[in-house]
C-alpha distance (Angstrom), angle and dihedral (degrees) to the residues before:
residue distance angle dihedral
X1 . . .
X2 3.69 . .
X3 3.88 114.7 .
X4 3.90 106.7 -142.5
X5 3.51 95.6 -158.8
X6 3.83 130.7 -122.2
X7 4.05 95.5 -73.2
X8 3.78 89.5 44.5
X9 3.72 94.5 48.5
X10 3.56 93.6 46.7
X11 4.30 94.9 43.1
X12 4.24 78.0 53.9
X13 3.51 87.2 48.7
X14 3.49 111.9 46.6
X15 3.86 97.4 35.9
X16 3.96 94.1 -110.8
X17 3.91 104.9 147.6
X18 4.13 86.2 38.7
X19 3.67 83.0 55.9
X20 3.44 102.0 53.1
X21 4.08 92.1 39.5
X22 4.06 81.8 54.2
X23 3.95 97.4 52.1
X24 4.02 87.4 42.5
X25 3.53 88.4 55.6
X26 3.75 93.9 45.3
X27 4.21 85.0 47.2
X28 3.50 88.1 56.0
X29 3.57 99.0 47.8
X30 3.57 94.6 49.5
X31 3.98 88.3 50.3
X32 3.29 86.6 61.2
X33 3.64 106.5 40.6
X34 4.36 81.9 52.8
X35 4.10 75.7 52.3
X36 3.60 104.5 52.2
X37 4.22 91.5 48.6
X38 3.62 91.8 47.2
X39 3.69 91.9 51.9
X40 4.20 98.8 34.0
X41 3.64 90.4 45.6
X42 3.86 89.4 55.1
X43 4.09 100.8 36.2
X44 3.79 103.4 19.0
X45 3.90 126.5 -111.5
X46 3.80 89.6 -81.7
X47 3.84 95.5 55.7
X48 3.80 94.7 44.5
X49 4.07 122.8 86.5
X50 3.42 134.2 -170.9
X51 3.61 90.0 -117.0
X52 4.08 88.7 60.2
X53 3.90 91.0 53.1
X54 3.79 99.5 52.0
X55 3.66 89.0 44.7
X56 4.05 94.9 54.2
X57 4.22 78.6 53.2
X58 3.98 94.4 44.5
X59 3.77 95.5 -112.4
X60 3.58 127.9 127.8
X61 4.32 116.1 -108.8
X62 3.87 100.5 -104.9
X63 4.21 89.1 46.6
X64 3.80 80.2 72.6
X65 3.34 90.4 62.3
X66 3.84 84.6 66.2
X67 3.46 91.8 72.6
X68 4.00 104.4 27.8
X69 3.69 136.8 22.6
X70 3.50 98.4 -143.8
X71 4.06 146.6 -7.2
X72 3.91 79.2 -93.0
X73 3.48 99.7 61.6
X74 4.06 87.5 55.9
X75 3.27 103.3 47.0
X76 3.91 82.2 48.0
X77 3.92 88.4 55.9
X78 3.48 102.6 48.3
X79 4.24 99.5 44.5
X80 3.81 90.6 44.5
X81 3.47 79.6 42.0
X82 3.68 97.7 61.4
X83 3.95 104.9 32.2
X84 4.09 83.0 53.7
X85 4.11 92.7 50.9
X86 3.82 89.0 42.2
X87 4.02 93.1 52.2
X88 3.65 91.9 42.3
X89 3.87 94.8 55.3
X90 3.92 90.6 43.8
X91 3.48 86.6 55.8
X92 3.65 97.0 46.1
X93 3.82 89.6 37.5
X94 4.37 89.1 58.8
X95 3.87 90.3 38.7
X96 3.69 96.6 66.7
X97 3.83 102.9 33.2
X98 3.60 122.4 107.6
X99 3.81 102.4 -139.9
X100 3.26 136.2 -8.5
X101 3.95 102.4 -86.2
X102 3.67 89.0 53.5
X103 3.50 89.4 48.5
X104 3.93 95.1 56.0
X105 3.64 96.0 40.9
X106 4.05 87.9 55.8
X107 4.05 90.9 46.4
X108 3.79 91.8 56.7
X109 3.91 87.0 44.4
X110 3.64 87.2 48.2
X111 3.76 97.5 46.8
X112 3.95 89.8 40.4
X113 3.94 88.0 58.4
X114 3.51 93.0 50.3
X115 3.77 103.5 53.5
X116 3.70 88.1 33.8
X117 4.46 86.0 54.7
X118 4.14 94.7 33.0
X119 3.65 108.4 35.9
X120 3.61 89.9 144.7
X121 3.66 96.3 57.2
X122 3.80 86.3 45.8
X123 3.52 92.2 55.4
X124 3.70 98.0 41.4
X125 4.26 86.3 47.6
X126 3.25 89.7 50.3
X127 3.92 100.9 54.3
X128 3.71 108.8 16.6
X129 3.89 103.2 45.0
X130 4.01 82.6 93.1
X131 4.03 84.1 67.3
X132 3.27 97.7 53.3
X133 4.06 117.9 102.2
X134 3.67 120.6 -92.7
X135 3.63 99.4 -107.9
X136 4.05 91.7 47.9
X137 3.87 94.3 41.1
X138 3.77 85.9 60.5
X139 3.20 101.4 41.8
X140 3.68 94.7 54.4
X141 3.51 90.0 49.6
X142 3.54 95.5 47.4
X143 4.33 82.4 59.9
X144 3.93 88.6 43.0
X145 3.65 95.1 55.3
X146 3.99 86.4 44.2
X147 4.08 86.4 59.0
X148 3.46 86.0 48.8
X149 3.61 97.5 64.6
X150 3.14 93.6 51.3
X151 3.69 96.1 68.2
X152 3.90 87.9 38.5
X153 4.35 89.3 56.8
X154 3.76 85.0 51.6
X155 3.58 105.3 46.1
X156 4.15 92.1 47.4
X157 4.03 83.7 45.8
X158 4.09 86.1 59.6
X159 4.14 96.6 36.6
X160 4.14 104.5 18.6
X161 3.89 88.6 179.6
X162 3.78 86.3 68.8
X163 3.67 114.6 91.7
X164 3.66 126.8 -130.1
X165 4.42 95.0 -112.4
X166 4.31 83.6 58.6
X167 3.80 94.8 43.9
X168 4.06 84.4 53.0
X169 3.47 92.9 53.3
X170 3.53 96.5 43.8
X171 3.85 88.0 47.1
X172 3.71 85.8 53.3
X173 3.57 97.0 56.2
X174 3.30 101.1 53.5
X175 3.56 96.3 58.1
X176 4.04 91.1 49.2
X177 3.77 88.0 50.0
X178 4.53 87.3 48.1
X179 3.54 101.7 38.3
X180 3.85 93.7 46.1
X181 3.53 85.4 85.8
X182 3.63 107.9 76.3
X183 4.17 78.6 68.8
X184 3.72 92.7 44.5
X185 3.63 122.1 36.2
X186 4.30 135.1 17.6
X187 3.28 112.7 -101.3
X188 2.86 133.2 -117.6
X189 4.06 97.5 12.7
X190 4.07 130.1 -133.1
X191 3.36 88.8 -112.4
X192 3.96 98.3 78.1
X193 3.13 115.4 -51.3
X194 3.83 130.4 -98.8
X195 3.58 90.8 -26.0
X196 3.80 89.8 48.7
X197 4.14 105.9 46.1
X198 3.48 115.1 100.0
X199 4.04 84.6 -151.9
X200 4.32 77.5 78.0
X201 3.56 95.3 52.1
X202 3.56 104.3 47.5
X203 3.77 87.3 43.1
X204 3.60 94.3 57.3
X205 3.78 100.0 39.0
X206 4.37 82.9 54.2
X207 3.86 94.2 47.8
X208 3.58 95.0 44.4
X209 3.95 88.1 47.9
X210 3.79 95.8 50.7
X211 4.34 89.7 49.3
X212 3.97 118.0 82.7
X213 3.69 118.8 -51.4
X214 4.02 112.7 -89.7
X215 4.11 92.0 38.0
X216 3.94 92.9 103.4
X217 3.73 99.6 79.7
């Protein structure tokens, strides 16, 4: 019998190779996740197939399969995705504010930097969650409407007189006013980044505005 040696044994033992096969296969499937919202955002979910997406990675059509069964099974990924990532920061966003002013002010920041980082997934959110299977669609709306009330519990914590329907709508308008920029405006800009576009500012100053009086601080 063969000895392996003492790095061999211990790269059997401890998993190593297996490890780095796992995080190359969870590279690559991130690659192509980055792929698919780059190319649905521009073309639509109907004008995108799988074949397109492995070839913007440099992988052959049935690799994909690899990694997803189906266009479906994307699009699934990268809407739940989203609405999960979006309801997680709200959450974290409201967690760590000191009152509810601050915490507003830091959910339009956070909301801003999102559309301003993921306009792709914005875009392709936006106009493909109609494609997505039953089940999905209503689970990701389920997590959307979740996200939601989060900014509808905040905004009746700053004006209590203002009922929950109004604090929806308001909600609402806000994120047509953010996430109208993936159709817009570049983003981020040359000229520094998030930080640096004046896209940011003027979007903040106009959400901000269009919230209950006394926000804008």
């Amino acid at each position: 019998m063969t000895d392996l040696g003492p790095d061999t044994r211990k790269q059997a033992h401890d998993g190593r190779p297996a490890n780095r096969r796992s995080r190359a296969k969870a590279d690559r499937r991130r690659e192509l996740l980055r792929a698919a919202a780059r190319l649905i955002a521009q073309r639509g979910f109907p004008g995108v197939r799988l074949e397109d997406i492995g070839a913007a990675v440099g992988i052959s059509g049935p690799a994909v399969y690899r990694h997803f069964p189906n266009k479906d099974a994307l699009l699934v990924e990268l809407l739940t995705d989203i609405s999960e990532r979006l309801l997680a920061g709200g959450e974290e966003v409201v967690a760590r504010a000191a009152d509810p002013v601050t915490a507003l002010e830091e959910l339009v920041d956070f909301h801003l930097d999102f559309a301003l980082t993921e306009p792709d997934l914005i875009r392709v959110q936006d106009r493909d969650l109609h494609s997505l299977p039953d089940e999905a669609r209503h689970r990701v709306r389920q997590t959307q409407r979740r996200y939601v009330e989060i900014w509808v519990e905040v905004l009746r914590r700053i004006d209590p007189g203002q009922d929950a329907t109004r604090a929806r709508i308001a909600a609402h308008a806000t994120f047509g006013l953010i996430n109208s920029t993936p159709y817009s405006a570049a983003s981020p800009s040359a000229e520094g980044g998030a930080d640096g576009d004046p896209t940011r500012a003027v979007l903040r100053r106009m959400a901000l505005a269009a919230l209950p009086p006394g926000v804008v601080r």
